[in-house]
VEXFITI-5512 format. One line per 8 residues: their letters; for each residue y, x, z of C-alpha. Coordinates in nm, 4 decimals, decimal comma. Layout:
BEGIN
A	Y/X/Z; ... $
***
This chain:
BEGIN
XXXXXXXX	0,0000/0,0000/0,0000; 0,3179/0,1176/-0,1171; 0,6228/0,1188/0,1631; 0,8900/-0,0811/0,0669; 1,2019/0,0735/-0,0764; 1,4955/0,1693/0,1153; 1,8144/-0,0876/0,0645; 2,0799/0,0311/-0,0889 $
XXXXXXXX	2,4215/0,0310/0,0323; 2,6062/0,1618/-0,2415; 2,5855/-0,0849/-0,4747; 2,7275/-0,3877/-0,5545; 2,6635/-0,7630/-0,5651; 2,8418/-0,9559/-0,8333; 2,9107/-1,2562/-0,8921; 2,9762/-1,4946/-1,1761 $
XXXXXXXX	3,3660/-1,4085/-1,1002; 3,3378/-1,0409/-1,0887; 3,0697/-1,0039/-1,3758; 3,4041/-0,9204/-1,6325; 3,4751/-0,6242/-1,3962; 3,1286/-0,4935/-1,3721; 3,0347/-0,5389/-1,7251; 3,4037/-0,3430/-1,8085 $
XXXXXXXX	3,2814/-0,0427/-1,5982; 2,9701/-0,0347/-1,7881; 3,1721/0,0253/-2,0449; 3,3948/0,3230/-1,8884; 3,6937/0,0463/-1,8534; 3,8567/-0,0309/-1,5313; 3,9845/-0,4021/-1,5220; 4,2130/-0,5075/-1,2705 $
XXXXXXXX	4,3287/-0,8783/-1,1890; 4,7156/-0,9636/-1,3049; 4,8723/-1,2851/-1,1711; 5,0559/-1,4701/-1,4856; 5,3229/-1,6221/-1,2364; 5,4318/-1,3209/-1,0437; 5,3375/-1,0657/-1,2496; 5,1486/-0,8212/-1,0557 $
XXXXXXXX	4,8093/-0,6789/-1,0531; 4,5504/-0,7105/-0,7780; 4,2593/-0,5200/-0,6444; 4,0065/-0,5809/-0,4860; 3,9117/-0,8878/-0,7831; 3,9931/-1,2199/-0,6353; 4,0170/-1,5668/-0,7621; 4,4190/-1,5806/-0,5894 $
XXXXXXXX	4,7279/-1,3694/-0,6312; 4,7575/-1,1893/-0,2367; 5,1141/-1,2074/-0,3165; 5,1908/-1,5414/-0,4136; 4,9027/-1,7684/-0,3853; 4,8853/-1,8271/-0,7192; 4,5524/-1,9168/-0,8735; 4,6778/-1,8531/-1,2426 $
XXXXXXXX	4,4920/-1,4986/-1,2874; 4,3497/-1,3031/-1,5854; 4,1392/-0,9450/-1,6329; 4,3787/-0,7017/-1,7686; 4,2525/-0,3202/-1,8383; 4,4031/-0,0594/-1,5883; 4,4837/0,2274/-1,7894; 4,2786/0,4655/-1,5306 $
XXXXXXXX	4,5660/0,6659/-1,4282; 4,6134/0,6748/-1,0521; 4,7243/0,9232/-0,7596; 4,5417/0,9970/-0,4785; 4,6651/0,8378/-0,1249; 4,4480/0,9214/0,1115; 4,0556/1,0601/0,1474; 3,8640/1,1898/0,3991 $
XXXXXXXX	3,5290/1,4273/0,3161; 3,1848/1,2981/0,4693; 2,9534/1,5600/0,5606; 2,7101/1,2794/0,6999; 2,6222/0,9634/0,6290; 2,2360/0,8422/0,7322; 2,2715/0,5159/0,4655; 2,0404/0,5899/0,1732 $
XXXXXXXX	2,1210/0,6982/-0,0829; 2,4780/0,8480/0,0620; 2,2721/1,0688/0,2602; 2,1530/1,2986/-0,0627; 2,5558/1,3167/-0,2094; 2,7107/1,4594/0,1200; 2,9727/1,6326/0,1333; 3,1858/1,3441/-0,1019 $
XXXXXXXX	3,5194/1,2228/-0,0870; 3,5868/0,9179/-0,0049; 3,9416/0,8330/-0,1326; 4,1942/0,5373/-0,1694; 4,4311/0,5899/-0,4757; 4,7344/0,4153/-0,5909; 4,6051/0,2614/-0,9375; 4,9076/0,3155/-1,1881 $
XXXXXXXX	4,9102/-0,0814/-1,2278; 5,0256/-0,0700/-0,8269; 4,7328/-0,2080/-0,6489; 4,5347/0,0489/-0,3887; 4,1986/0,0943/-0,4888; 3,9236/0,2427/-0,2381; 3,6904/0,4933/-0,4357; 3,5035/0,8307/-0,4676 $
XXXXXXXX	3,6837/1,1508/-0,5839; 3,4955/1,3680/-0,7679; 3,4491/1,7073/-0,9580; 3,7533/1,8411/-0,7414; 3,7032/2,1174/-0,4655; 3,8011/1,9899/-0,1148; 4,0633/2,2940/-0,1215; 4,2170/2,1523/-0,3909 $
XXXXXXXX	4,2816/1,7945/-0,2497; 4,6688/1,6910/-0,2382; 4,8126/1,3806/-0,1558; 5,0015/1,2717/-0,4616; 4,7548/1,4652/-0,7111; 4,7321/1,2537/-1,0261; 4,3829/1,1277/-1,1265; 4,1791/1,0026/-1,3838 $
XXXXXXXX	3,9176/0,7325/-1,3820; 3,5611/0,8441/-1,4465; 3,2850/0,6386/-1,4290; 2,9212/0,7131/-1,2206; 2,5908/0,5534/-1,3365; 2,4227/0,4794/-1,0196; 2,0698/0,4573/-1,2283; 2,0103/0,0872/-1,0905 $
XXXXXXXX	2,1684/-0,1388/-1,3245; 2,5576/-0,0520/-1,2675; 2,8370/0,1908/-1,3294; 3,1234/0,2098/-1,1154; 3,4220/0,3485/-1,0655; 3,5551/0,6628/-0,9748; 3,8104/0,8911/-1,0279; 3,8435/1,2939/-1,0980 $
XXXXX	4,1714/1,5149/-1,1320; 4,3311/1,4304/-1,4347; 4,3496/1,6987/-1,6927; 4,6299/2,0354/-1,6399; 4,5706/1,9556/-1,2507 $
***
């Protein structure tokens, strides 16, 4: 008898409403949600505006560009399958659209982290049905 498989905790559960945003990724395009009657973008998806209530939203694609806000390096985390990619960077950046996004920094040296450093979205395969997003210094960094 074969034990049963460790659950995963990194990946994600969508829905019929956030099926256009993992599909997109699959693709290696970030979407973000815009509001039509205030005019901003959103993230995390959402079927309201945060801002002004507003349930008059659409997909728009983020053009990827972003700067980093904040991070913090794990060197341990016991959740499979996090444990087998420590040390990683676990980041929030400031989409170019506006909204704050909370993500994974990658191919960038802990040295060479900076508040402010302009980024690039990049997208992982997590080799169980889904891409998603990340981002990586953007080129000239």
């Amino acid at each position: 008898m074969t034990a049963p498989a460790a659950p995963r905790f990194d990946l994600p559960e969508p829905d019929a409403f956030t099926r256009p945003f993992w599909d997109a990724a699959a693709e290696g395009r970030l979407l973000v949600r815009h509001c039509a009657a205030c005019d901003r973008a959103h993230h995390y998806p959402r079927e309201f505006c945060p801002y002004c209530w507003s349930e008059d939203g659409s997909w728009r694609e983020a053009s990827g560009r972003a700067t980093l806000y904040t991070w913090s390096v794990v060197h341990r985390n016991d959740l499979p399958p996090f444990a087998s990619r420590t040390p990683y960077v676990a980041a929030v950046v400031d989409l170019a659209e506006g909204p704050r996004m909370m993500t994974e920094v990658v191919e960038c040296a802990e040295a060479d982290l900076r508040a402010g450093m302009e980024l690039e979205a990049a997208f992982r395969d997590t080799g169980a049905g889904f891409t998603v997003p990340v981002f990586r210094p953007s080129p000239g960094m």
